[in-house]
C-alpha positions as CSV (number, residue, x, y, z in Angstrom):
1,X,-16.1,-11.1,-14.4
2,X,-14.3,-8.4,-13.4
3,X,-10.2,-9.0,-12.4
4,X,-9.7,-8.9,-8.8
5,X,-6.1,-7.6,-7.6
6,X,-4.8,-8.9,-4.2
7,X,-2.9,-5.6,-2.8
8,X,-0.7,-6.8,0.3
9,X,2.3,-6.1,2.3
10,X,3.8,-5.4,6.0
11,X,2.5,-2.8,8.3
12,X,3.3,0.6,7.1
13,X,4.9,-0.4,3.7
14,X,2.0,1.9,2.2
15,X,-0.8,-0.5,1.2
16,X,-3.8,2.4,2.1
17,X,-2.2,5.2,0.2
18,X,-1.3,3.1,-2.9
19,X,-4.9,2.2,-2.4
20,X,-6.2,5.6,-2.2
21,X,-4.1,6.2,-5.4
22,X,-5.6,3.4,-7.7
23,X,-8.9,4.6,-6.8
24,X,-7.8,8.0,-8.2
25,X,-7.8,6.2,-11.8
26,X,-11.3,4.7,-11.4
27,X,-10.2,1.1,-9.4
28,X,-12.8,-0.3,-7.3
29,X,-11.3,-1.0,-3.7
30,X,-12.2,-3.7,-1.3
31,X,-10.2,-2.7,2.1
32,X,-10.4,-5.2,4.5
33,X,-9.2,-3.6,7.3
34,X,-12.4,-1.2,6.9
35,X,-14.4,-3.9,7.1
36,X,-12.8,-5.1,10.2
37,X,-13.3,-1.7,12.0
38,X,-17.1,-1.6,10.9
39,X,-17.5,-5.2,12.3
40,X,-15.8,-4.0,15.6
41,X,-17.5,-0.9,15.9
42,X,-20.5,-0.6,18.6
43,X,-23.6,-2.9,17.0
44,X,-21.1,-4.4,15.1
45,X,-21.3,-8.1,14.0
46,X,-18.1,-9.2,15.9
47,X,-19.0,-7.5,18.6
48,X,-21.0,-10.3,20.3
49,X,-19.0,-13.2,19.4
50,X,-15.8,-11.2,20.6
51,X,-17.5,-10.7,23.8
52,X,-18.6,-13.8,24.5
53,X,-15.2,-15.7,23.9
54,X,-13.1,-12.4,25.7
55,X,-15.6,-11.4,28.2
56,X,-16.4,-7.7,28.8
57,X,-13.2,-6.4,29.6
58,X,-12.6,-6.2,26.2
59,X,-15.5,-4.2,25.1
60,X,-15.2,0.0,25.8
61,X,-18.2,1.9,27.4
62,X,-19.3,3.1,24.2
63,X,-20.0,-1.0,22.8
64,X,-17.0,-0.9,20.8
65,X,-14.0,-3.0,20.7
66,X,-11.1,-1.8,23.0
67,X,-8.4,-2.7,20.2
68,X,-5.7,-1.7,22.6
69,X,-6.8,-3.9,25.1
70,X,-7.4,-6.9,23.0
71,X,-3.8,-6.1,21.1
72,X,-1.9,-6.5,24.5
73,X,-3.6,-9.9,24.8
74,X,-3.0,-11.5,21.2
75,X,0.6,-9.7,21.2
76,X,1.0,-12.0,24.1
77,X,-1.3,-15.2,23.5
78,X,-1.0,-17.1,20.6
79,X,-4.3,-19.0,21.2
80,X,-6.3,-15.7,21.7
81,X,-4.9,-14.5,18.6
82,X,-6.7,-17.5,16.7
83,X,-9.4,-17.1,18.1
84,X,-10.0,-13.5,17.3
85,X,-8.8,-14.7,13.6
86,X,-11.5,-17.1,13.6
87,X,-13.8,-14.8,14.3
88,X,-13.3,-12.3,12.4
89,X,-11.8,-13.5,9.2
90,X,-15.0,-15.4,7.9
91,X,-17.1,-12.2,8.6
92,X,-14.2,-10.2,6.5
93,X,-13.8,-12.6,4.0
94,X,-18.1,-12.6,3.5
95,X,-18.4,-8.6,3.3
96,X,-15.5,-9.0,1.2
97,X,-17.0,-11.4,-1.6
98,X,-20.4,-9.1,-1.1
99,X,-18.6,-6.1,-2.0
100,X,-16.5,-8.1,-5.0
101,X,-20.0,-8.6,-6.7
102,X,-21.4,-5.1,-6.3
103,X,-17.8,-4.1,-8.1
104,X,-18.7,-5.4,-11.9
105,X,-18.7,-1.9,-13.8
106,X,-15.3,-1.3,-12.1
107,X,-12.1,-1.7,-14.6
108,X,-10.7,-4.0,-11.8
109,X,-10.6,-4.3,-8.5
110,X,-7.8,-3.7,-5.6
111,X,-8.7,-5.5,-2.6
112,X,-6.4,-4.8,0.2
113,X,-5.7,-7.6,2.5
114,X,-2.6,-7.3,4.8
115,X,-2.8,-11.2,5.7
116,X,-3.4,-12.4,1.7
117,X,-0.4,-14.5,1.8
118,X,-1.1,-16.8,4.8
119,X,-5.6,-16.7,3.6
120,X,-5.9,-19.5,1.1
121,X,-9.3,-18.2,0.9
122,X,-8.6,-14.6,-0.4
123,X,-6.2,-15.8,-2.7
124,X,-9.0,-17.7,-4.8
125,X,-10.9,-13.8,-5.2
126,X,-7.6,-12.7,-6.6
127,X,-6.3,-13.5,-10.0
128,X,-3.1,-11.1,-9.0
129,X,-1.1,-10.6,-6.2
130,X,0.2,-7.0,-5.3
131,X,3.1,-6.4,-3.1
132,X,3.9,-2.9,-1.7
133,X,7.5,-3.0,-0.3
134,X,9.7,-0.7,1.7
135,X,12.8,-1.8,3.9
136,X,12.1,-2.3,7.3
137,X,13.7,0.7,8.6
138,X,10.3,3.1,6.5
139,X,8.5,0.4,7.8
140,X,9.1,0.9,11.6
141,X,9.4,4.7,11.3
142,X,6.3,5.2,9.5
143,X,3.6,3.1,12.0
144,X,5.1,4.7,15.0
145,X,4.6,8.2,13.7
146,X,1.2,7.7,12.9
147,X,0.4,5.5,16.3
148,X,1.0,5.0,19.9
149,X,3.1,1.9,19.3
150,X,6.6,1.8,20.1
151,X,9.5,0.8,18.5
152,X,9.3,-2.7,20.0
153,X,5.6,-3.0,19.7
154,X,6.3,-2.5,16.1
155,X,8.9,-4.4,15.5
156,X,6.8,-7.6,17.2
157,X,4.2,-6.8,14.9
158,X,6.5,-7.2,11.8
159,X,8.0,-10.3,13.1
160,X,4.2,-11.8,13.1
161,X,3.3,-10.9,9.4
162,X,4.8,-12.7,6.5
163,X,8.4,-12.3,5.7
164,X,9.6,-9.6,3.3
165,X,11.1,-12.3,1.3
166,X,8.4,-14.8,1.5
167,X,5.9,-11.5,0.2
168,X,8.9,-10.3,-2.6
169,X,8.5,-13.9,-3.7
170,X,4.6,-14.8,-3.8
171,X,4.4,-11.3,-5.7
172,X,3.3,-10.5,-9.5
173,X,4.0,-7.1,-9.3
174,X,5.9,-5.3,-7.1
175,X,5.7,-1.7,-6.1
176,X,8.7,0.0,-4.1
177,X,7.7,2.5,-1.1
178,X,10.9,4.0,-0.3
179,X,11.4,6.9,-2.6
180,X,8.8,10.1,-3.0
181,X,5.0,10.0,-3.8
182,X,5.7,11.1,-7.3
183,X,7.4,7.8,-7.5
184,X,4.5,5.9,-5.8
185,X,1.8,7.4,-8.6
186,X,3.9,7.0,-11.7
187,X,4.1,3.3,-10.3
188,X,0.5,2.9,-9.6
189,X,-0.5,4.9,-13.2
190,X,2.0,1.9,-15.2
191,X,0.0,-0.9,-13.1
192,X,-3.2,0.9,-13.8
193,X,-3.0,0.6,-17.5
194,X,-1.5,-3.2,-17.1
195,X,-4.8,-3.6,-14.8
196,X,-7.3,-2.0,-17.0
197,X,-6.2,-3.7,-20.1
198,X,-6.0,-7.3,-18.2
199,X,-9.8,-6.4,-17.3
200,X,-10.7,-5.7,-21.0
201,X,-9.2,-9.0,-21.8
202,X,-11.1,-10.5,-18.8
203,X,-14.5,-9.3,-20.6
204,X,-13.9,-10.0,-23.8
C-alpha cells in the first residue's frame, strides 16, 4: 500500500504551492479542495443536494454554485455551515479514497485537506500528518492579495480553522512558509526523500 501524507494548514499558509512542489519530485496529489470545486461546478454532484437544502438563490445562472453567496451565509450561520459540511464532506472524502487507490505506482501520496485535523475520517487515509505554517500576519496578507476578501473576512476565516497551535502540535513534520521559495523547495526536496524512503519501507 502506498503511504498516504495528510498535507494541512490555515488559509494561505501555502498548502497548494507546497503541493505543486512535491508533485515536482514524482508525489501523487489528492487535493481536496479540487474536488470540492468539481462537485460544485454546474452538473456537479453537490449541486442538487445544495439546492435542495439552500434553495435557488444559491445556484448562479450558469448551474454552478454562487460560493460568494453561500460564503456570506455560513460566515454568518453556524447551522448552514453544517449542513453544507454534511454535504459535501462525504462526497470529498469518496472521490478522495477513489483517487487514493488509482495512486499505487506513486512513491507516496500528498493529499491536501485544509480541515484534516477536525475529519477523523481523513486522518485514517493518512499514516502522516503535514503542517505548512506561516505567522498570521503572511497568512492574512497572502489570501487577500490573491481574493476579494477583506482583512476582516479573512481574519473570520482564520478564527474558524484549527488553531496554529493546536495544527503545530498534531504535526509530524512541519514546514515553515515565511521565508523565500528557495526555502520552501529545499524543505519539500528533505521531506521528499524522508517520504520516498518511508514508501519503500511501506512495500517491502
Amino acid at each position: 500500500m502506498t503511504i498516504c501524507i495528510g498535507l494541512t494548514g490555515g488559509i494561505g499558509c501555502g498548502k497548494s504551492t507546497v503541493a505543486k512542489l512535491f508533485a515536482t519530485h514524482g508525489a501523487a496529489i489528492i487535493d481536496t479542495d479540487t474536488i470540492s470545486h468539481s462537485l460544485t461546478q454546474a452538473g456537479g454532484a453537490a449541486i442538487a443536494p445544495i439546492r435542495a437544502t439552500f434553495g435557488d438563490a444559491y445556484i448562479s445562472d450558469d448551474g454552478a454554485l454562487n460560493r460568494a453567496k453561500l460564503r456570506q451565509l455560513i460566515f454568518s450561520d453556524a447551522a448552514a455551515k453544517q449542513q453544507l459540511e454534511d454535504i459535501l464532506h462525504p462526497l470529498i472524502l469518496e472521490q478522495s479514497k477513489t483517487q487514493l487507490q488509482q495512486s499505487h505506482n506513486a512513491p507516496y501520496v500528498v493529499i491536501v485537506v485544509p480541515l484534516l485535523l477536525k475529519s477523523p475520517a481523513f486522518q485514517q487515509l493518512v499514516q502522516r500528518v503535514l503542517v505548512v505554517d506561516c505567522d498570521d500576519e503572511n497568512q492574512i496578507t497572502r489570501v487577500t492579495a490573491r481574493s476579494q476578501l477583506s482583512r476582516s473576512e479573512v481574519m473570520t476565516i482564520m478564527a474558524q480553522q484549527t488553531p496554529r497551535a493546536a495544527r503545530l502540535a498534531s504535526a509530524d513534520d512541519i514546514i515553515s512558509n515565511n521565508a523565500h521559495i528557495d526555502d520552501l523547495e529545499m524543505q519539500v526536496t528533505d521531506l521528499h526523500k524522508r517520504y520516498s524512503e518511508l514508501g519503500r519501507k511501506n512495500i517491502d
